[in-house]
DRENKE-101898 format. One record per residue (C-alpha): residue number from 1; x, y, z; residue in three letters. Coordinates in pm, whole numbers, plus 50000, padded with zeros to 5 digits. Layout:
<rs>
    k      u      v      w    r
  NUM      X      Y      Z  ALA
...
</rs>
This chain:
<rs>
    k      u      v      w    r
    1  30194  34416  18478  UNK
    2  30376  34653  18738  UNK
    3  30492  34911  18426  UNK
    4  30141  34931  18310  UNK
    5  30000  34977  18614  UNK
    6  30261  35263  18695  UNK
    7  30165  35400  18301  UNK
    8  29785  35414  18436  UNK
    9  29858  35510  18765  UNK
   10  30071  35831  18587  UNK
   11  29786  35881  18345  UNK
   12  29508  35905  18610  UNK
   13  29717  36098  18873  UNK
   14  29750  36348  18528  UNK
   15  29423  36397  18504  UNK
   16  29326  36447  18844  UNK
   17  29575  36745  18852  UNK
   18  29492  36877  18566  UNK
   19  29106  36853  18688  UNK
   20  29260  37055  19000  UNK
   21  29474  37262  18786  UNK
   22  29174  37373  18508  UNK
   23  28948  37440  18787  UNK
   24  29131  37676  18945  UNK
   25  29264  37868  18633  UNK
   26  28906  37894  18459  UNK
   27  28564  37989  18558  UNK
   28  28427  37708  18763  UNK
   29  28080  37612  18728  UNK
   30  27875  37792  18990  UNK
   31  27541  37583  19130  UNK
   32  27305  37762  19390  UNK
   33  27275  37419  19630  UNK
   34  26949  37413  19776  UNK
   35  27016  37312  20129  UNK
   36  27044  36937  20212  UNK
   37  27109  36714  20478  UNK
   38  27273  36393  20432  UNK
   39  27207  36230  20767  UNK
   40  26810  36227  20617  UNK
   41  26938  36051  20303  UNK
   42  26763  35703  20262  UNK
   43  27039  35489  20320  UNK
   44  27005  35116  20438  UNK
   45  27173  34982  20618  UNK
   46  27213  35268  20831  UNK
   47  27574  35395  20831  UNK
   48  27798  35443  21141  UNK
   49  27894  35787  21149  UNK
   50  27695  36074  20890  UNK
   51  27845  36436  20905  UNK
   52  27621  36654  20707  UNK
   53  27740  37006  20514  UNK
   54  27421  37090  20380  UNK
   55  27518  37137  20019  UNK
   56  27565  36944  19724  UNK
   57  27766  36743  19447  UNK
   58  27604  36775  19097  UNK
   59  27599  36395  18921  UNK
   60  27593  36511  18548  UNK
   61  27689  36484  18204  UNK
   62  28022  36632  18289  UNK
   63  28102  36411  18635  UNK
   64  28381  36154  18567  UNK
   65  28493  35818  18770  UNK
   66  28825  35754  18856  UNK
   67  28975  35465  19024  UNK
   68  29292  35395  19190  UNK
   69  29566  35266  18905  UNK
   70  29760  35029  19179  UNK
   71  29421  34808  19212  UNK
   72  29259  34629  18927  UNK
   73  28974  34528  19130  UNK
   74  28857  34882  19173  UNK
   75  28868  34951  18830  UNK
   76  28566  34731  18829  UNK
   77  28401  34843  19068  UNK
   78  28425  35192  18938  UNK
   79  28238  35025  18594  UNK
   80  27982  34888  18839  UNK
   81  27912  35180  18963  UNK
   82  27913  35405  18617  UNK
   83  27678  35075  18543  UNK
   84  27433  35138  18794  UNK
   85  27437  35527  18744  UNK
   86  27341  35465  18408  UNK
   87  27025  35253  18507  UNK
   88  26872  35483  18724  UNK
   89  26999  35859  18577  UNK
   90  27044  35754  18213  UNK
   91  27382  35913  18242  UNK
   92  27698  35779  18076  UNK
   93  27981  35831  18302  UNK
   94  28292  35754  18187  UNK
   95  28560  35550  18377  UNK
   96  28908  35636  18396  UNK
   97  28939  35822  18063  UNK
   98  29171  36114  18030  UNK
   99  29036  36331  17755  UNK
  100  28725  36490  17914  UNK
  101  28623  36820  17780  UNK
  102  28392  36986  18043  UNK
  103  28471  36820  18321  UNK
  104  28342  36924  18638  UNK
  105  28318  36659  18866  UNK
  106  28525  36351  18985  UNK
  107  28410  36059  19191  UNK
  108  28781  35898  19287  UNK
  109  28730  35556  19398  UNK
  110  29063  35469  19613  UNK
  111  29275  35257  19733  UNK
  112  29375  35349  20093  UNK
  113  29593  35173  20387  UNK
  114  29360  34950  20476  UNK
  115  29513  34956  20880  UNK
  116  29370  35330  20859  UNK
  117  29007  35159  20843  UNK
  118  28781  34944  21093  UNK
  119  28818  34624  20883  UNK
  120  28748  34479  20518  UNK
  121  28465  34611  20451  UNK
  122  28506  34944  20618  UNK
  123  28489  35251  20384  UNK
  124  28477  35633  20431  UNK
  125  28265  35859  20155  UNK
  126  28377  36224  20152  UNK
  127  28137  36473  19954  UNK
  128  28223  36800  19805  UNK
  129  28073  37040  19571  UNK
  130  28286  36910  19300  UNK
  131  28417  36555  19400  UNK
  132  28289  36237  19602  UNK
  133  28609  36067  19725  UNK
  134  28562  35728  19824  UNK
  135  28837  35578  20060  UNK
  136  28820  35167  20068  UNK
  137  29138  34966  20216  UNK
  138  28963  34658  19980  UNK
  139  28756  34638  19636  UNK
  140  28504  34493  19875  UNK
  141  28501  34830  20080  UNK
  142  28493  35021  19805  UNK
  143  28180  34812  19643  UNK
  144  28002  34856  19985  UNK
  145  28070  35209  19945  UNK
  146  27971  35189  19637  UNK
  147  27565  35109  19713  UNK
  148  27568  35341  19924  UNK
  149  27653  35618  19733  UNK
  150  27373  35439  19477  UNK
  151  27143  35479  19772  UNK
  152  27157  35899  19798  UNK
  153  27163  35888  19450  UNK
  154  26827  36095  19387  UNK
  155  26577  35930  19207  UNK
  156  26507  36255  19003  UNK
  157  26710  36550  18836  UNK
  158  26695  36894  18955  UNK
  159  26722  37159  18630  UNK
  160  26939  37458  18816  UNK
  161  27099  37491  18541  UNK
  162  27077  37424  18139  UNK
  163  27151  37070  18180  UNK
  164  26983  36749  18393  UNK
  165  27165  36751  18719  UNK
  166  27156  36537  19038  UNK
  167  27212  36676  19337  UNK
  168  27357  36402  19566  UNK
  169  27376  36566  19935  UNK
  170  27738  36648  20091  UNK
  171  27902  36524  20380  UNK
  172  28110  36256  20510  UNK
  173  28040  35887  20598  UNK
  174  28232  35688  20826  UNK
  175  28108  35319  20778  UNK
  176  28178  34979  20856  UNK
  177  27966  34632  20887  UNK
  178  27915  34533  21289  UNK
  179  27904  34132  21181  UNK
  180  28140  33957  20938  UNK
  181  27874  33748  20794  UNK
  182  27602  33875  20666  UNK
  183  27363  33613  20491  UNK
  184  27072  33508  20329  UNK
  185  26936  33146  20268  UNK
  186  26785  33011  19953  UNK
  187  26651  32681  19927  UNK
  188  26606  32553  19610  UNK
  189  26570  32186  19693  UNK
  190  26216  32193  19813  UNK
  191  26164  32379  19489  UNK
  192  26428  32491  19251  UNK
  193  26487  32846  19121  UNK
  194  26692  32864  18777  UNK
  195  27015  33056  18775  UNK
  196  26871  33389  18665  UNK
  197  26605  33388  18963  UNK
  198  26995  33331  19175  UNK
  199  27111  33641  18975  UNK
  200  26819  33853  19047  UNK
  201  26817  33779  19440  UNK
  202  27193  33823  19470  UNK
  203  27137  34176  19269  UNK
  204  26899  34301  19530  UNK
  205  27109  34147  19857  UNK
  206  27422  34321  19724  UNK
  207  27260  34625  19718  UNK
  208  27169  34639  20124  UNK
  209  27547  34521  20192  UNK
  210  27492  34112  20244  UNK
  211  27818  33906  20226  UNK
  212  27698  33555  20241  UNK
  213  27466  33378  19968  UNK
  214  27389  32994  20161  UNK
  215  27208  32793  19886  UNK
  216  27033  32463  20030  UNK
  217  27156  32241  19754  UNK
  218  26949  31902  19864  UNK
  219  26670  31740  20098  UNK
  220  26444  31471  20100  UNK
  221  26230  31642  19820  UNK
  222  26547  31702  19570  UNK
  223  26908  31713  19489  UNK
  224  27018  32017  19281  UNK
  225  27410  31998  19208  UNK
  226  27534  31812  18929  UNK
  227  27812  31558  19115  UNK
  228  27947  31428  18841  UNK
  229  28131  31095  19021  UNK
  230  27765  31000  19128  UNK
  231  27532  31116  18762  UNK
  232  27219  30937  18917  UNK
  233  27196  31210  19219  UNK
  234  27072  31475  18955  UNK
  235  26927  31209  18693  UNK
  236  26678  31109  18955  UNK
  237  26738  31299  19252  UNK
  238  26674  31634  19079  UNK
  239  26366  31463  18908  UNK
  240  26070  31602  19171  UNK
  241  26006  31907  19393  UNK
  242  25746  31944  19659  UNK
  243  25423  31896  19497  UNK
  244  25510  31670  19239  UNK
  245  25611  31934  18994  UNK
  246  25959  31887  18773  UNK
  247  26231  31979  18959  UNK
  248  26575  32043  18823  UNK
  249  26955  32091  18921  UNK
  250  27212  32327  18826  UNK
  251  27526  32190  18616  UNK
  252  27857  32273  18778  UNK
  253  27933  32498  18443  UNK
  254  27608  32700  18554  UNK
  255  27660  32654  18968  UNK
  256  28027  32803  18850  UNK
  257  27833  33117  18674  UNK
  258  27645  33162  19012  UNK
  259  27946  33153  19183  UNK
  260  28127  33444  18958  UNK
  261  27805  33634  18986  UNK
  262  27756  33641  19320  UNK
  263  28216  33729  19325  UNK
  264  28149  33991  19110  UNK
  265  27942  34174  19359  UNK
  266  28163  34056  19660  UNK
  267  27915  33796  19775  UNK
  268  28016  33436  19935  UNK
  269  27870  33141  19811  UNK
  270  27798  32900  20097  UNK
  271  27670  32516  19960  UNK
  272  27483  32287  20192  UNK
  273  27469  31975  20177  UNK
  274  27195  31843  20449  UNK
  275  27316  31502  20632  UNK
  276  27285  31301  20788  UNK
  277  26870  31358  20797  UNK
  278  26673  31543  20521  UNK
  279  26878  31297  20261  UNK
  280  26621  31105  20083  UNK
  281  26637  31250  19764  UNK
  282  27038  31100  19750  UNK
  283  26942  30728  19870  UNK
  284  26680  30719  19651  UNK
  285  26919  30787  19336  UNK
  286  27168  30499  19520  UNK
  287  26971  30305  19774  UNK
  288  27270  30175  19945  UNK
  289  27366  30526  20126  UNK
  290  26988  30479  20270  UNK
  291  26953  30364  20642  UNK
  292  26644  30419  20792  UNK
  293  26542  30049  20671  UNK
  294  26270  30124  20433  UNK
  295  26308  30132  20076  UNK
  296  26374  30549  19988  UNK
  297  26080  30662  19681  UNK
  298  26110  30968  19517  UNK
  299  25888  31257  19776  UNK
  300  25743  31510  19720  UNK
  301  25555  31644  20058  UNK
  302  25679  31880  20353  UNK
  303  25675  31670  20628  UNK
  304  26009  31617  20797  UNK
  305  26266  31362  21008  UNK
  306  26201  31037  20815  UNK
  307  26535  31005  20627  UNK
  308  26892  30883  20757  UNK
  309  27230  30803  20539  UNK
  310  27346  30478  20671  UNK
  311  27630  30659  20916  UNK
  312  27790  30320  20989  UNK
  313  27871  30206  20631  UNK
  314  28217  30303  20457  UNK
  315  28087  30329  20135  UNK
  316  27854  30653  20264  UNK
  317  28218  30845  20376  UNK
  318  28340  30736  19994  UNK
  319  28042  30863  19852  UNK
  320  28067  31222  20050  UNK
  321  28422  31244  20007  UNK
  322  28381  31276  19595  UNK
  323  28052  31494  19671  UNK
  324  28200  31759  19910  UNK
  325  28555  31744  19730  UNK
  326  28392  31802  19386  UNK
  327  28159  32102  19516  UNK
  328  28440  32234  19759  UNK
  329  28658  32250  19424  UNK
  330  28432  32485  19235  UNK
  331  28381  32708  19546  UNK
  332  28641  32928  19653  UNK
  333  28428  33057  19949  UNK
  334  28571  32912  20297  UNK
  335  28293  32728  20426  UNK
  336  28096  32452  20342  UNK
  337  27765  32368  20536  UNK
  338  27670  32036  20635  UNK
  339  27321  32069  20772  UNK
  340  27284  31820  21028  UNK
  341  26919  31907  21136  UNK
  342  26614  31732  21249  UNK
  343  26782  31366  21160  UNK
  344  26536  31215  21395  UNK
  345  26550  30868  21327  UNK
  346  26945  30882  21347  UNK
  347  27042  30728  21595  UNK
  348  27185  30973  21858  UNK
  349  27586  30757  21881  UNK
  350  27529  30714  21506  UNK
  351  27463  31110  21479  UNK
  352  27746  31197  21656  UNK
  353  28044  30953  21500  UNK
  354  27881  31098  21145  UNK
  355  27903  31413  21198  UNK
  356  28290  31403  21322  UNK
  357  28348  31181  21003  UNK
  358  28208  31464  20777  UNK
  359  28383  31722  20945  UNK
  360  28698  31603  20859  UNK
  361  28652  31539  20489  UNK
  362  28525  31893  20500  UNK
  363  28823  32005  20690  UNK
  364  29021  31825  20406  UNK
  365  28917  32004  20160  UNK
  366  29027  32333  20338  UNK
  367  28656  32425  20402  UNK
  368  28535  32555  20745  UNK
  369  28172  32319  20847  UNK
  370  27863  32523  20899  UNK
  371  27568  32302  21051  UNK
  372  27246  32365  21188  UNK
  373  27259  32406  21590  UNK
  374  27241  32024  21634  UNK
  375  27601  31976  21521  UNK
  376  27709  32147  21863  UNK
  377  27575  31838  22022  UNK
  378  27870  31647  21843  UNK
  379  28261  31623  21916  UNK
  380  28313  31884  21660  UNK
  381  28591  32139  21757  UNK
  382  28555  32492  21802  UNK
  383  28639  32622  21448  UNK
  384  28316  32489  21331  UNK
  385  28087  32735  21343  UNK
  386  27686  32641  21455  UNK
  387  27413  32810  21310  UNK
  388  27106  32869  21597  UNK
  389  26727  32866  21468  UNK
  390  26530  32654  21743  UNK
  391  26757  32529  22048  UNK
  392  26887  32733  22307  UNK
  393  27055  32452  22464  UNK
  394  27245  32363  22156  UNK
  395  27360  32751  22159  UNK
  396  27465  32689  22496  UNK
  397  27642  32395  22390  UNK
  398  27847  32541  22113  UNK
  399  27952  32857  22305  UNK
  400  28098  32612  22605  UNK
  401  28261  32467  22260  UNK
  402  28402  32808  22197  UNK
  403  28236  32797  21876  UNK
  404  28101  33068  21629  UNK
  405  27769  33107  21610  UNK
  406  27507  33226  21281  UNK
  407  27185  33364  21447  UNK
  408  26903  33241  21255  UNK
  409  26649  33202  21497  UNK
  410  26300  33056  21337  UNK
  411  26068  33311  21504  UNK
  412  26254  33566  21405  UNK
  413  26439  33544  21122  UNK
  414  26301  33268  20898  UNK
  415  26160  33395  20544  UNK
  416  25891  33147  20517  UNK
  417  25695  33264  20782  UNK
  418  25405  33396  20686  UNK
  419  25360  33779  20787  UNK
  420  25022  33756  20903  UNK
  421  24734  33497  20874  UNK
  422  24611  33605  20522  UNK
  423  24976  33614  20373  UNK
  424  24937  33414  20013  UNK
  425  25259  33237  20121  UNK
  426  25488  33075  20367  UNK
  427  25396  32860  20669  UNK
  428  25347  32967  21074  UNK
  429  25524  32703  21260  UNK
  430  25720  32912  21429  UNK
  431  25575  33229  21421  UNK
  432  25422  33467  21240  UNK
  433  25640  33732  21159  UNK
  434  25577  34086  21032  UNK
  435  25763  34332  20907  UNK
  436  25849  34514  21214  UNK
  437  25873  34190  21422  UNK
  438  26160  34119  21182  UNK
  439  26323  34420  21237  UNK
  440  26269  34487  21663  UNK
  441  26470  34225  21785  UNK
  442  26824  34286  21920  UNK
  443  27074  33987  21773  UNK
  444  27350  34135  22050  UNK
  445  27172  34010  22330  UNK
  446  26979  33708  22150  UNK
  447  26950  33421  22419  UNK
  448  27186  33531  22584  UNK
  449  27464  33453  22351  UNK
  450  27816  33626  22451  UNK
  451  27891  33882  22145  UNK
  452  28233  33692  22099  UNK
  453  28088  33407  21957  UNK
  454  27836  33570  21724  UNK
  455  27967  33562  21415  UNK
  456  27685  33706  21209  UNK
  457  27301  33690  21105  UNK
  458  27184  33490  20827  UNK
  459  26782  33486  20709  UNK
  460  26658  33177  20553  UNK
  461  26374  33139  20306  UNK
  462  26261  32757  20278  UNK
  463  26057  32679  19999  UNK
  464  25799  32446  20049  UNK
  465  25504  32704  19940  UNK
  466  25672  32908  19674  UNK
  467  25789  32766  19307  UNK
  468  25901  33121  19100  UNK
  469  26061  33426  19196  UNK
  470  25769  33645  19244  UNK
  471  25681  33445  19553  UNK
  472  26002  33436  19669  UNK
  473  26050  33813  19697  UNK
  474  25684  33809  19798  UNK
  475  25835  33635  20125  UNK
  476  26145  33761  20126  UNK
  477  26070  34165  20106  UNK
  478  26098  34391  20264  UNK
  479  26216  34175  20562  UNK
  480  26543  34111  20399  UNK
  481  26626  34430  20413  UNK
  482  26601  34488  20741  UNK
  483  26765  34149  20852  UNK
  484  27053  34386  20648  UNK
  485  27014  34655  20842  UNK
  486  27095  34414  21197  UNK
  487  27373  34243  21028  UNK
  488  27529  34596  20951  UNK
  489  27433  34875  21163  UNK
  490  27474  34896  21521  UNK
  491  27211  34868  21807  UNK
  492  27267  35239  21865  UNK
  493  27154  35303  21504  UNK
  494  26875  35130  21508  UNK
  495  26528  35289  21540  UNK
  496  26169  35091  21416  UNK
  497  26045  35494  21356  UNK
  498  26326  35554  21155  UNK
  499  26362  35305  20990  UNK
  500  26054  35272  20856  UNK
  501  26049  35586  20673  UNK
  502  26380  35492  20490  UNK
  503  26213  35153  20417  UNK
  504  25892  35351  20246  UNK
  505  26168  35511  20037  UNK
  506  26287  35214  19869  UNK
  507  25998  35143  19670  UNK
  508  26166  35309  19391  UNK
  509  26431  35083  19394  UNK
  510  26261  34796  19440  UNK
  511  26032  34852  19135  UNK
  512  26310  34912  18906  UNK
  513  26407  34592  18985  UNK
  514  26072  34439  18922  UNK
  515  26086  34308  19263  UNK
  516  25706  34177  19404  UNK
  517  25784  34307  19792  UNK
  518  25459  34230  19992  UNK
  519  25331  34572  20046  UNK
  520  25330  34608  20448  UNK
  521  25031  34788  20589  UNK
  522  25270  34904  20870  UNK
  523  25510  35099  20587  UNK
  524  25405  35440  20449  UNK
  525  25424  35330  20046  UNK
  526  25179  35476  19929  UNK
  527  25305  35833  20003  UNK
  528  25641  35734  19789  UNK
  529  25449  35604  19464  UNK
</rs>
């Protein structure tokens, strides 16, 4: 392994000299850049630092991708991004190849000292008239890069010359995210979306620079991961979905392909499991983990708070010790959520000696516990990390616990809220919540909450009112993307005005994916059709 990667490293560090070399011995290409400005480019999130020189590199036939030889990883993402270019441009840019007649133009993707950058994910982007060098400590800073460089990607060529050119504006970006987690929720128990709906949303996620995919695996209406110590979970769990329609589950051969998938374009799986409440879809398959007293029938409605495990019975800790050990074994992410919301008929000493049971057989399994903001009402300890949508107190209560915190607050951040009162989809409960309501809020100062314990934003999309994937990005765009844009950028960055405009400018993006956004009267669209 370490004499072929010296062989490629030679081969490539070849051809970028003789790329240096041939361009100064013969007559270099010579393009009349009309003037740009990169700090106007469309780019979401909003980078940290943008230092505009007002010309130009030309993305062409004759533009090559290198990568760094001593990294494997960014080998692929230098394919992802030759990918991409080839789905919007139609160009075929070739990846580390040596023999390129014509060449012009580099983009080096490489490997840097990662102590030289601000974090993991940090990456700089330096633009020339003849290369884009792209300086990543990590494959994951490089693929963050990466969509951004997709992003000023123009959507069409400019004919200066004979052939089909590109004209992506020059400059430098300095660049890193301002939370470490950076999610999105997807809950396909209340309905279930196959594996290729998964694929699509993590496609369009990766794109705006989210980290964290948290999938709501099973609730009272559904249980949709095949545990195969416990067969009847799925074989009658995974039977029924809100409104009585069929349901479904994903194997752990196709909850593995998710899990690749979402790898591949350096996204986390998170996997809930919601206990000790929202569990009737479980004691229904095996009635004895049931213990609200009443005998547990398949459900199909909305409402909320009826369902308990039995928290005092050893047989429920046996039962969750094969379920979280045999999902925690085909996730390689480093937490594992527990849920631990609106269990209202639990009661509250029976709450809290479950949830410190749980926590250790996640902690077993070398997994970190997520849980909704009730857990911090529990003896866990401080590396569990509490996610906030309704209760300031419990946010109180887990930062006296010195615990991390997700901000996830309902009115703000929730999905499934409709936008307005004529939305086709999504409930009110909390709030309704428009596109720029979803965007003006400041997640540094949210209740209060010290900046040391927030770990990052995540925006959840419950399902009761949408079954397919249309609806889902109905509800889900364009909010998302700015929920990306507070996870990443800082406050200082952030202007409603501004951002606006670079949200009107994604619609070609977002209709090459065949996304169904809900059209916002409040965003300019029409003027980018």
């Amino acid at each position: 392994m370490i004499k072929n990667n010296l062989i490629r490293s030679s081969i490539i560090f070849i051809a970028l000299i003789c790329f240096i070399a041939c361009n100064n011995q013969r007559e270099k290409r010579v393009i009349n850049f009309p003037e740009t400005n990169l700090a106007e480019a469309n780019m979401i999130p909003k980078p940290l630092k943008i230092i505009p020189t007002n010309s130009g590199f030309a993305l062409d036939q004759f533009t090559a991708i290198y990568t760094s030889a001593n990294a494997a990883d960014f080998d692929h993402v230098g394919r992802f991004l030759a990918k991409k270019i080839k789905t919007k441009t139609d160009l075929d840019i070739p990846v580390n190849v040596t023999d390129i007649p014509n060449l012009e133009s580099i983009i080096y993707i490489k490997k840097v000292d990662s102590t030289k950058l601000e974090g993991h994910e940090a990456y700089q982007l330096q633009i020339t008239q003849d290369s884009i060098i792209l300086n990543a400590g990590t494959a994951e800073g490089a693929f963050r890069g990466v969509q951004t460089l997709r992003q000023i990607i123009p959507e069409t060529s400019t004919n200066i010359i004979k052939n089909k050119i590109w004209i992506i504006p020059s400059g430098k970006i300095i660049d890193s995210p301002q939370y470490a987690y950076r999610g999105a929720m997807l809950d396909v128990a209340r309905h279930f979306f196959s594996v290729e709906d998964v694929k699509k949303y993590i496609d369009v996620l990766a794109y705006y620079k989210y980290n964290m995919l948290h999938l709501h695996l099973s609730d009272d209406q559904g249980w949709r991961i095949e545990i195969k110590s416990w067969p009847l979970l799925t074989q009658i769990g995974g039977k029924t979905e809100v409104g009585g329609e069929s349901g479904g589950f994903f194997t752990q051969k196709e909850y593995k392909e998710i899990v690749a998938y979402a790898a591949d374009h350096h996204i986390t799986i998170v996997p809930e499991i919601d206990m000790p409440g929202h569990t009737n879809s479980a004691s229904a398959s095996y009635p004895f983990l049931n213990g609200n007293g009443k005998k547990a029938e398949l459900y199909e409605g909305i409402e909320v708070g009826f369902s308990t495990f039995d928290t005092r019975k050893d047989s429920v800790y046996t039962f969750l010790d094969d379920v979280i050990g045999e999902i925690a074994a085909i996730t390689p992410g480093p937490y594992f959520h527990i849920g631990g919301d609106e269990s209202h008929v639990t009661n509250k000493k029976d709450y809290i000696y479950f949830i410190n049971k749980v926590e250790k057989i996640v902690q077993k399994n070398n997994k970190r516990v997520i849980g909704w903001d009730e857990i911090a009402s529990a003896d866990v300890d401080s590396n569990a990390i509490s996610q906030y949508w309704s209760s300031g107190e419990n946010a109180k209560l887990a930062v006296d616990k010195g615990m991390k915190i997700i901000l996830s607050p309902a009115k703000k951040a929730y999905l499934d809220m409709q936008y307005d009162s004529l939305s086709k989809h999504g409930l009110h409960w909390a709030a309704y919540i428009p596109t720029d309501t979803a965007y003006v809020w400041t997640p540094e100062e949210y209740e209060g909450i010290p900046s040391e314990n927030i770990l990052g934003i995540e925006a959840p999309l419950w399902s009761e009112t949408i079954s397919n994937i249309d609806e889902l990005e109905y509800l889900a765009f364009p909010r998302a993307i700015g929920y990306a844009e507070l996870g990443w950028s800082t406050k200082e960055n952030r202007d409603w005005k501004n951002y606006k405009i670079r949200l009107a400018n994604q619609i070609a993006f977002l209709n090459r994916m065949n996304v169904k956004y809900y059209p916002s009267p409040l965003i300019d669209w029409k003027s980018n059709n």
